[in-house]
N, C-alpha and C positions, 0 to 999 in steps of 0.2 A: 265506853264513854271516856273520853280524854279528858284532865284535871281541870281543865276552865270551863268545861260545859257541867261538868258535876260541883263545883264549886257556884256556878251560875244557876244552875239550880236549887241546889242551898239558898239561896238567897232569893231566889222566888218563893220558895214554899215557907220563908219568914219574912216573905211581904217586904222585903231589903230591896226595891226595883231599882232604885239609883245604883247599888252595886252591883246590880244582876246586869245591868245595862252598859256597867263601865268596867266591867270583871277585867276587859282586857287589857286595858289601858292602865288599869290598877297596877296588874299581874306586871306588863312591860316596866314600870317604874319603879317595881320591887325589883325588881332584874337588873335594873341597872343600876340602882341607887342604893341597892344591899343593904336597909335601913333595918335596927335591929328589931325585935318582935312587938315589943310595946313600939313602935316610932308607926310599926306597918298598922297593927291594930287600930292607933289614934287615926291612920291616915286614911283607912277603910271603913270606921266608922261614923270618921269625921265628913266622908263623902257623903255618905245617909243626909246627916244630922245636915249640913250644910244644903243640901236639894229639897230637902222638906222643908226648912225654914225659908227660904226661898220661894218656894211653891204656896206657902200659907201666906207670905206677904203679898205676893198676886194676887191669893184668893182674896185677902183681905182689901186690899185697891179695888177690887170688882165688886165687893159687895158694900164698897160704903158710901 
């Protein structure tokens, strides 16, 4: 299994599907942007955090 699909799986099995879904796109922008370890970490979990809160404002528009 190659690093992005073991990486993407990680993050299925903690329920992360915005990162699982964008592992790659991540991964390419680490690569190019050579951001140091705290910059990657904020910007990986900040993808999480930012798609969920997102996603609960929808849900919330739909149910009110």
């Amino acid at each position: 299994m190659i690093q992005s699909e073991k990486l993407k799986e990680h993050a299925r099995r903690l329920r992360l599907y915005n990162i699982a879904n964008r592992m790659d796109s991540i991964l390419h922008h680490a690569q190019e942007e050579k951001p140091t370890y705290s910059e990657f970490l904020s910007l990986v979990l900040g993808t999480e955090v930012e798609m969920k809160e997102k996603k609960a404002r929808v849900d919330d528009a739909l149910h009110a």
